[in-house]
Z-matrix of the N, CA and C atoms (Angstrom, degrees):
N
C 1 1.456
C 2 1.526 1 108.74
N 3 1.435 2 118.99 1 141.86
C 4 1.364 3 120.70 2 -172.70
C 5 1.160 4 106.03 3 -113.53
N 6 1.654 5 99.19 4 129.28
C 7 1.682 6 127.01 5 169.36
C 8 1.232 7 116.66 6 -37.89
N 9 1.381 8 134.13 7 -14.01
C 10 1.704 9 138.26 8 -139.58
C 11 1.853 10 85.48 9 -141.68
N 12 1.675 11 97.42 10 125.14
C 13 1.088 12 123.41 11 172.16
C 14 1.741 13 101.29 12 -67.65
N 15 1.480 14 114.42 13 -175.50
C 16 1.519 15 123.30 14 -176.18
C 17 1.908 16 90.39 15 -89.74
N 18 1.247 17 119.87 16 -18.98
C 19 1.253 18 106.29 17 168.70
C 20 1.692 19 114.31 18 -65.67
N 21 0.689 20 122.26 19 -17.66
C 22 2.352 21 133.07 20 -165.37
C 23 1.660 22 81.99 21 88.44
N 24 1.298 23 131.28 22 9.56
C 25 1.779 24 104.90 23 169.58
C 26 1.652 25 122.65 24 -71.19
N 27 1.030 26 120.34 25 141.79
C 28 1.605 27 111.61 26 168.88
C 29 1.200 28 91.16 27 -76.89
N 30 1.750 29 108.74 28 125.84
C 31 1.231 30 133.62 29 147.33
C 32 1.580 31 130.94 30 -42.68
N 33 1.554 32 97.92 31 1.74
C 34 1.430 33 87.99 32 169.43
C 35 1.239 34 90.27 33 -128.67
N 36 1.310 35 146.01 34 42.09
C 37 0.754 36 147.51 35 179.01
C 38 1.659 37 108.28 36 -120.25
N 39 1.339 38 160.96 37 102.07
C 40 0.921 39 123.65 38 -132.57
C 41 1.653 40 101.94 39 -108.04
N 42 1.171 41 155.51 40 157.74
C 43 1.254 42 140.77 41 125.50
C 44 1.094 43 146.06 42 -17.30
N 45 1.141 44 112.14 43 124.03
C 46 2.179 45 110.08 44 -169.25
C 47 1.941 46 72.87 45 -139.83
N 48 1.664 47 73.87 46 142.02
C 49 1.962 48 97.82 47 172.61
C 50 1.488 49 94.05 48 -149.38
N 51 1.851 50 120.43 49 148.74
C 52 0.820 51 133.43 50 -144.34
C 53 1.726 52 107.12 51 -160.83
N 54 1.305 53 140.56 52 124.64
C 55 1.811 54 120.63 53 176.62
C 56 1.189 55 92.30 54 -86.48
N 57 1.262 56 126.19 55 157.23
C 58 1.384 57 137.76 56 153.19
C 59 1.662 58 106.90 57 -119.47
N 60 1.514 59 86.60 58 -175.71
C 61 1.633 60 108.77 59 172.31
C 62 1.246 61 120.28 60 -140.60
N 63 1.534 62 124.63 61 73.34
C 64 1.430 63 107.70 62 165.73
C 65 1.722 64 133.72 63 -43.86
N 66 1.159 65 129.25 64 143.01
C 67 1.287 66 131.06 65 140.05
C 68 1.712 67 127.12 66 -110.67
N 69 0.810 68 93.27 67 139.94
C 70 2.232 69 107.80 68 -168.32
C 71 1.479 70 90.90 69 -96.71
N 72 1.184 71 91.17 70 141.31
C 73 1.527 72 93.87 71 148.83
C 74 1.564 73 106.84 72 -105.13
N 75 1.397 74 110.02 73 -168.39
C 76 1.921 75 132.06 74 -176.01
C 77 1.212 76 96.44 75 -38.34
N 78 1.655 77 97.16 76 -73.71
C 79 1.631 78 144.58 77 -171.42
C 80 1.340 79 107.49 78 -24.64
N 81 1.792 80 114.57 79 -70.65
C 82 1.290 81 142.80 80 -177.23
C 83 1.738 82 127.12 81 -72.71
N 84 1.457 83 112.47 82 -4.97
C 85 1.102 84 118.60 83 -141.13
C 86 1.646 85 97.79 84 -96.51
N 87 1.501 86 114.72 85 -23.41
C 88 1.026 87 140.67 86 177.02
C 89 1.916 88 117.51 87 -67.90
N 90 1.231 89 111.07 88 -46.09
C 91 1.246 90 126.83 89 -179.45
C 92 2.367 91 121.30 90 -58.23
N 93 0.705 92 138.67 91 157.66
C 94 1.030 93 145.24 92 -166.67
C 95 1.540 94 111.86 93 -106.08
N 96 1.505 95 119.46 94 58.50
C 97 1.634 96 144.48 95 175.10
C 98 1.647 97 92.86 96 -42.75
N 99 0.985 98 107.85 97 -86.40
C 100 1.657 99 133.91 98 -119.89
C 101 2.297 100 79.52 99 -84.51
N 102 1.491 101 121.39 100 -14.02
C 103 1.529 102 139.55 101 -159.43
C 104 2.229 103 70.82 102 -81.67
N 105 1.393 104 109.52 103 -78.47
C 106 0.954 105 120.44 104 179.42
C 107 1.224 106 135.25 105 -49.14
N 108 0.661 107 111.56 106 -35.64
C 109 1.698 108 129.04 107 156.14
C 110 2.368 109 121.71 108 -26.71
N 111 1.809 110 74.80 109 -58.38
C 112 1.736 111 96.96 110 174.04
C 113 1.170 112 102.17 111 -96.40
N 114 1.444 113 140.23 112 -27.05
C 115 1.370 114 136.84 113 -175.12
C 116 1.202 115 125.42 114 -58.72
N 117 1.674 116 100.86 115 -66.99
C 118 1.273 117 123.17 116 -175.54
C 119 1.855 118 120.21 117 -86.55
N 120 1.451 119 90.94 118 -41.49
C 121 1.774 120 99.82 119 177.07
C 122 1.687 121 114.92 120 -99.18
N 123 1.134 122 118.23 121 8.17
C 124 1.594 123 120.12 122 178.93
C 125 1.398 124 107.31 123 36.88
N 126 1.670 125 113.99 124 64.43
C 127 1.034 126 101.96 125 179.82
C 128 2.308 127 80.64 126 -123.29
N 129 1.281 128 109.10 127 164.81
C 130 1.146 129 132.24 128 173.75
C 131 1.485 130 110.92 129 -88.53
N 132 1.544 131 118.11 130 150.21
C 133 1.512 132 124.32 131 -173.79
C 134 1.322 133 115.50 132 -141.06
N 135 1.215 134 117.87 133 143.16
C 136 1.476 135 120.92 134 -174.54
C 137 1.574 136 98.30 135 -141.99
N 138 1.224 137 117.24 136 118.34
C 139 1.488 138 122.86 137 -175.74
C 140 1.500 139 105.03 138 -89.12
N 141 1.459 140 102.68 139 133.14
C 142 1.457 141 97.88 140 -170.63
C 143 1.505 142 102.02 141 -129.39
N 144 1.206 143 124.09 142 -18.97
C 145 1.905 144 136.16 143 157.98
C 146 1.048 145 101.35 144 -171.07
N 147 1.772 146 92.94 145 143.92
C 148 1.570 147 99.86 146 -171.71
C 149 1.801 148 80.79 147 -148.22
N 150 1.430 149 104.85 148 152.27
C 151 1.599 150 135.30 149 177.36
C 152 1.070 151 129.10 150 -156.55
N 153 1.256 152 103.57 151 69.49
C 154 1.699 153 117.53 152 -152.92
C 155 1.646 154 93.99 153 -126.08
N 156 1.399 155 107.16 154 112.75
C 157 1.609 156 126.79 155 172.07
C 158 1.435 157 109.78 156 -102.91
N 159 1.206 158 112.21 157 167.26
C 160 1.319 159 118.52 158 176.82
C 161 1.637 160 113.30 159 -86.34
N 162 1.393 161 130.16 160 128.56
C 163 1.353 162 134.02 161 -178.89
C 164 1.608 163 105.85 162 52.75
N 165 1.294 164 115.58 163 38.31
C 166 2.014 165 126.90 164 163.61
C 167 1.546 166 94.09 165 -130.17
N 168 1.643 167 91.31 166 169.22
C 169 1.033 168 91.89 167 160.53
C 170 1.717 169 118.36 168 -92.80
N 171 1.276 170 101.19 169 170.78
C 172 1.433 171 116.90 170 -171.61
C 173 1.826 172 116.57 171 -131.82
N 174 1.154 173 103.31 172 163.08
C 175 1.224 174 129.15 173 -164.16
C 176 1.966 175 117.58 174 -151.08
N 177 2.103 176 89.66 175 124.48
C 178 1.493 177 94.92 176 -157.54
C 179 1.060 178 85.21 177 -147.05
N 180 2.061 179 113.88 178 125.17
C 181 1.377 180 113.03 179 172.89
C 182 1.228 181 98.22 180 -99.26
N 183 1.468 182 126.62 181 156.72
C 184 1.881 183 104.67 182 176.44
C 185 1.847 184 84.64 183 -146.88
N 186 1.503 185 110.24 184 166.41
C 187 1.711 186 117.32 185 169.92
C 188 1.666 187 90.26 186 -96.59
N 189 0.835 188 111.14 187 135.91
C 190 2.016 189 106.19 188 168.67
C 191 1.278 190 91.96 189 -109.60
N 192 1.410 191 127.40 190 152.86
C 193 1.840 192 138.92 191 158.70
C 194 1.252 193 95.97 192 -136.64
N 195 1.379 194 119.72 193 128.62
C 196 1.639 195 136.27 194 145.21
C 197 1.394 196 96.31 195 -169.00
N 198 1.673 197 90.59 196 176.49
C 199 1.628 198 103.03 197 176.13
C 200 1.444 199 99.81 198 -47.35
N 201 1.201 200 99.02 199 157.73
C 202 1.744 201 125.98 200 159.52
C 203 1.267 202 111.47 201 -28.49
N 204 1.597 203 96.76 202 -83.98
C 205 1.707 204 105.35 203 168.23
C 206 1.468 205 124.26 204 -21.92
N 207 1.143 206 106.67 205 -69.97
C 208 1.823 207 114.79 206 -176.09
C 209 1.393 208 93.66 207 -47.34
N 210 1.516 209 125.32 208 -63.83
C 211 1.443 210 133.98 209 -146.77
C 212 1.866 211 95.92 210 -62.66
N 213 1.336 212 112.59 211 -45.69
C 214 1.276 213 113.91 212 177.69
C 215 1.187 214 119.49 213 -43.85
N 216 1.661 215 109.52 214 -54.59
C 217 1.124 216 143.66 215 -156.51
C 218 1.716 217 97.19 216 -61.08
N 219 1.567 218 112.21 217 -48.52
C 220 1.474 219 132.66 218 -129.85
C 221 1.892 220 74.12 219 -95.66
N 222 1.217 221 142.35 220 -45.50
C 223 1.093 222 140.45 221 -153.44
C 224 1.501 223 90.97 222 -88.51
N 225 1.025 224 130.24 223 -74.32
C 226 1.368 225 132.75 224 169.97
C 227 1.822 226 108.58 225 -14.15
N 228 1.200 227 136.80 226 -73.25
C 229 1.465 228 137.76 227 138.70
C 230 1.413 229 100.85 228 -11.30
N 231 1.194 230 125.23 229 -93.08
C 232 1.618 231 114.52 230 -158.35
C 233 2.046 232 106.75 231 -51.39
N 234 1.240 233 115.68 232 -20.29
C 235 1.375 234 106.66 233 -167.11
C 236 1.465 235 98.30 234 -86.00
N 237 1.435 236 120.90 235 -11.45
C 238 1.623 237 108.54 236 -156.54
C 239 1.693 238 93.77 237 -113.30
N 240 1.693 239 106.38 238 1.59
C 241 1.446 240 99.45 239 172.55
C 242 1.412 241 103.10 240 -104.43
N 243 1.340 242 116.13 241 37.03
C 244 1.816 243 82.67 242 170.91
C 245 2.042 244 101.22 243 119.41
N 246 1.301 245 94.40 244 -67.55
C 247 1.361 246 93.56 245 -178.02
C 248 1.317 247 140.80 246 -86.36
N 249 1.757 248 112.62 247 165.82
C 250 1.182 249 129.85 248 174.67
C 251 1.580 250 120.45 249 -74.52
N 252 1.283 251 112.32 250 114.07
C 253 1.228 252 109.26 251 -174.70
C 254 1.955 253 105.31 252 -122.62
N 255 1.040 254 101.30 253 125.18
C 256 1.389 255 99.40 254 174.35
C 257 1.637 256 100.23 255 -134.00
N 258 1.464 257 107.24 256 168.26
C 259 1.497 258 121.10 257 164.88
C 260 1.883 259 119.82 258 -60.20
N 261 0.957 260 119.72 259 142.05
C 262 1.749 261 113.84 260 -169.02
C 263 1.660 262 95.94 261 -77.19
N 264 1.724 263 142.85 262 4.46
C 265 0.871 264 128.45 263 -132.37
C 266 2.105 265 71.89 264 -121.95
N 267 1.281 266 109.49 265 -46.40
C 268 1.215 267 101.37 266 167.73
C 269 1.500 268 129.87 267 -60.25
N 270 1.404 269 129.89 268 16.55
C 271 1.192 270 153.12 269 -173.80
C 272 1.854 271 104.00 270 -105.48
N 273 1.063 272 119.88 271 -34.49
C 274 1.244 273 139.70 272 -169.86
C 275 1.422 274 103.14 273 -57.81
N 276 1.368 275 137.15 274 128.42
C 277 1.739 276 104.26 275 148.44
C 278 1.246 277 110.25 276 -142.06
N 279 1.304 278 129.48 277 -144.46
C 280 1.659 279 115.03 278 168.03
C 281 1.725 280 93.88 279 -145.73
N 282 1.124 281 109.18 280 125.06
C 283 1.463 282 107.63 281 170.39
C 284 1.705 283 104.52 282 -67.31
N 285 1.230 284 137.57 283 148.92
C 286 1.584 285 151.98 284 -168.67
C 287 1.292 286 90.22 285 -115.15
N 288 1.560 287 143.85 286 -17.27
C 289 1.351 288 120.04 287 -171.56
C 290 1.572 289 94.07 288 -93.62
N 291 1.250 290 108.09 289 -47.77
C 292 1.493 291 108.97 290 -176.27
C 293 1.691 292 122.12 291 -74.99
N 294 1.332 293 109.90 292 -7.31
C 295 1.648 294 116.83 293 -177.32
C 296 2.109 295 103.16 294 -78.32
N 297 1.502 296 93.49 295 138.27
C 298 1.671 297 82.56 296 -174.47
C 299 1.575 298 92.12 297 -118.25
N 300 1.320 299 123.58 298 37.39
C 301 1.810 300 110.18 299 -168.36
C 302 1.455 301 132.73 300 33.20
N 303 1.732 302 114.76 301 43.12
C 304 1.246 303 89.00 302 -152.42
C 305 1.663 304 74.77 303 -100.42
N 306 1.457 305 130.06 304 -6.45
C 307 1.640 306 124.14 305 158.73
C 308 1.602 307 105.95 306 85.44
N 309 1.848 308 116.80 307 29.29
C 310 1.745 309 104.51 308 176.44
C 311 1.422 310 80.17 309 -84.59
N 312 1.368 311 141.73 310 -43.67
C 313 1.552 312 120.27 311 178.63
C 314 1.351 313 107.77 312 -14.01
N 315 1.497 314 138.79 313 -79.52
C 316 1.321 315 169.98 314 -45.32
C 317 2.050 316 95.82 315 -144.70
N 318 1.458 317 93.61 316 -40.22
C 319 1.702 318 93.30 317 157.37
C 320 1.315 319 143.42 318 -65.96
N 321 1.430 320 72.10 319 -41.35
C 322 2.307 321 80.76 320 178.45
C 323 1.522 322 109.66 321 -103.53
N 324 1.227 323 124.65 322 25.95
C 325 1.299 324 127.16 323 129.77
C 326 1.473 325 147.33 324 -44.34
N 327 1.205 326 130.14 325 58.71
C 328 1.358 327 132.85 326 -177.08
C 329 1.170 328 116.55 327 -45.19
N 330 1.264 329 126.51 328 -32.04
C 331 1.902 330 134.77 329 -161.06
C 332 1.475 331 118.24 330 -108.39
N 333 1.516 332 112.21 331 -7.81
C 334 1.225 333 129.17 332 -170.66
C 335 1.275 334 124.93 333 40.12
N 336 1.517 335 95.53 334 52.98
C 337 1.251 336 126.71 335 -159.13
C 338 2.156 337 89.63 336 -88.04
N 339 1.048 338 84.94 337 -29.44
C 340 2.103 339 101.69 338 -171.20
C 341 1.473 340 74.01 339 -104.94
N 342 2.045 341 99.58 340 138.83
C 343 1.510 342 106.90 341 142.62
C 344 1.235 343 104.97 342 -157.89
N 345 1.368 344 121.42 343 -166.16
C 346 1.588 345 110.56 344 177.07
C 347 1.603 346 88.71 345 -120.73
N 348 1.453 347 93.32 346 160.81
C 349 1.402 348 101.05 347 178.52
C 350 1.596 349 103.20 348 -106.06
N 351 0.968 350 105.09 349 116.64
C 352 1.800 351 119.13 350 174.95
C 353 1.628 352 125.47 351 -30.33
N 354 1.329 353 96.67 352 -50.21
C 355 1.554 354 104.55 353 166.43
C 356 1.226 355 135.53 354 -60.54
N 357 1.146 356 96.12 355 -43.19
C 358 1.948 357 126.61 356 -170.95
C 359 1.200 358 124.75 357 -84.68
N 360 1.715 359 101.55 358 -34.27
C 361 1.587 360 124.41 359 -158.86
C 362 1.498 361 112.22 360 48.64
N 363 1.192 362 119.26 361 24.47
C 364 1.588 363 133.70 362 -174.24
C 365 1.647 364 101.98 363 -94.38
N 366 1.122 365 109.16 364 126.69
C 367 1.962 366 129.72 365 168.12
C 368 1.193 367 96.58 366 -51.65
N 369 1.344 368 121.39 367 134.21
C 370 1.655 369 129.50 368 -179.29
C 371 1.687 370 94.17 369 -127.31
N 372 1.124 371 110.22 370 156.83
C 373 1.958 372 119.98 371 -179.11
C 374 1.465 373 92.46 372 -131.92
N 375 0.917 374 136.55 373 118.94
C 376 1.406 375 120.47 374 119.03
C 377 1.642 376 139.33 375 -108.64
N 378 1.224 377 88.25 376 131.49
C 379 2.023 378 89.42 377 -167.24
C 380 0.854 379 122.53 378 -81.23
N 381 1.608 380 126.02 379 9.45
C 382 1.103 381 132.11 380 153.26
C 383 1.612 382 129.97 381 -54.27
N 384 1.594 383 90.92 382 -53.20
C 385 1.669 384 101.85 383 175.25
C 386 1.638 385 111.28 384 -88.52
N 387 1.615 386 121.25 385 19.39
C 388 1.492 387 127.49 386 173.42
C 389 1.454 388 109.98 387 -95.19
N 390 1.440 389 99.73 388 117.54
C 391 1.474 390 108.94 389 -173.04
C 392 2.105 391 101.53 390 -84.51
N 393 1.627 392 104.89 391 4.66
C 394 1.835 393 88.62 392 162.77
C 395 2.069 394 81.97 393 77.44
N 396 0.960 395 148.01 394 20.00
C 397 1.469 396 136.86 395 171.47
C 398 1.736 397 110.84 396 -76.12
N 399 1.060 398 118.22 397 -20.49
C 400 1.715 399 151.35 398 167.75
C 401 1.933 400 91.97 399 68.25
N 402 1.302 401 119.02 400 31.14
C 403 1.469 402 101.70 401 -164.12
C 404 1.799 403 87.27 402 -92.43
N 405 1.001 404 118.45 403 14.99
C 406 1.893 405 119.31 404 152.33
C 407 1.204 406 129.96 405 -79.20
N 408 1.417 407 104.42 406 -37.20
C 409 1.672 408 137.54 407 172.56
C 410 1.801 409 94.56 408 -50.89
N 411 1.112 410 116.08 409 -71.86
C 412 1.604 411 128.58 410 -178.71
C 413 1.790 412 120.94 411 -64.70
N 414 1.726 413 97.86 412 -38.55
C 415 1.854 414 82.56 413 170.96
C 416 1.015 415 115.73 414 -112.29
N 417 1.710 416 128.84 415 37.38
C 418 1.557 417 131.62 416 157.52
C 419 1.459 418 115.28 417 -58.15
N 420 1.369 419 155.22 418 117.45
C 421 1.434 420 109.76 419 173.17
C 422 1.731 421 87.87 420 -89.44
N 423 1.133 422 169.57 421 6.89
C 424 1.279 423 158.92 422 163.91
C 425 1.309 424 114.23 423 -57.60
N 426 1.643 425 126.99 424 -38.55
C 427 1.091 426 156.18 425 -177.07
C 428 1.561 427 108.80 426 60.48
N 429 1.608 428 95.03 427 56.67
C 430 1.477 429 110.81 428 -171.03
C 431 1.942 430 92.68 429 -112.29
N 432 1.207 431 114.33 430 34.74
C 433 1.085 432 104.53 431 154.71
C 434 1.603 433 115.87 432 -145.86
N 435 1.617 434 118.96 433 120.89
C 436 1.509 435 122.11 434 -165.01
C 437 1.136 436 113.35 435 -105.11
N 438 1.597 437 122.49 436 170.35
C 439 1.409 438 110.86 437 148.66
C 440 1.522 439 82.43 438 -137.48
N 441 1.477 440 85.12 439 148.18
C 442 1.908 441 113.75 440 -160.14
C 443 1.912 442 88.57 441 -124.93
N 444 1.406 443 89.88 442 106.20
C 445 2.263 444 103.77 443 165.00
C 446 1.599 445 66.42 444 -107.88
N 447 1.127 446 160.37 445 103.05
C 448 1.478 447 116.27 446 75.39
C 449 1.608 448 128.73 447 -102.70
């Protein structure tokens, strides 16, 4: 019986997946990141927005899955080439002019990242506990909740 899932992961190795947010610069924008990414760090990719021009900068949300290691490994690479790497969850925000508290966000919250505040009855965010899944982005109807790549 083989140690290695249908992904090539060692099964005892477990899986960690994560969204990010690249940013490119001019410089970088040209080069083959995301080639290296699966090449070198065996990590998996799921493109989730990408705005990548030639000699601009650019902007790339992606899901990564591999072990830890790789994923560590694989981010570590993107930081020592140049780029901005953040979590896609810091991408998230809630506009306050357009938010009306009416809290259907507040269901499809897995992270309880959305809550109401008891006192206030006011929609609270924190993007700390936002895992970036954007399924707030889609059941706002106010559309007081964004995610901003620029």
């Amino acid at each position: 019986m083989s140690a290695y899932n249908y992904d090539g992961i060692n099964s005892m190795e477990e899986k960690y997946s994560q969204k990010i947010v690249i940013r490119y610069t001019a410089e970088i924008v040209d080069q083959p990141i995301v080639c290296r990414l699966a090449r070198d760090y065996d990590l998996d990719f799921n493109i989730l927005h990408a705005r990548v021009l030639p000699k601009r900068e650019g902007v790339l949300a992606l899901d990564l899955t591999g072990t830890k290691k790789n994923f560590d490994r694989g981010i570590r690479y993107l930081k020592e080439s140049g780029l901005r790497v953040e979590p896609l969850s810091k991408s998230v925000t809630r506009n306050l002019d357009r938010c009306v508290h009416c809290g259907a966000c507040l269901a499809f919250c897995s992270t309880g990242a959305l809550s109401i505040d008891p006192s206030t009855m006011q929609v609270m965010f924190d993007s700390d506990r936002c895992s970036g899944c954007s399924i707030c982005v889609k059941a706002c109807p106010a559309r007081a909740m964004e995610i901003n790549f620029l």
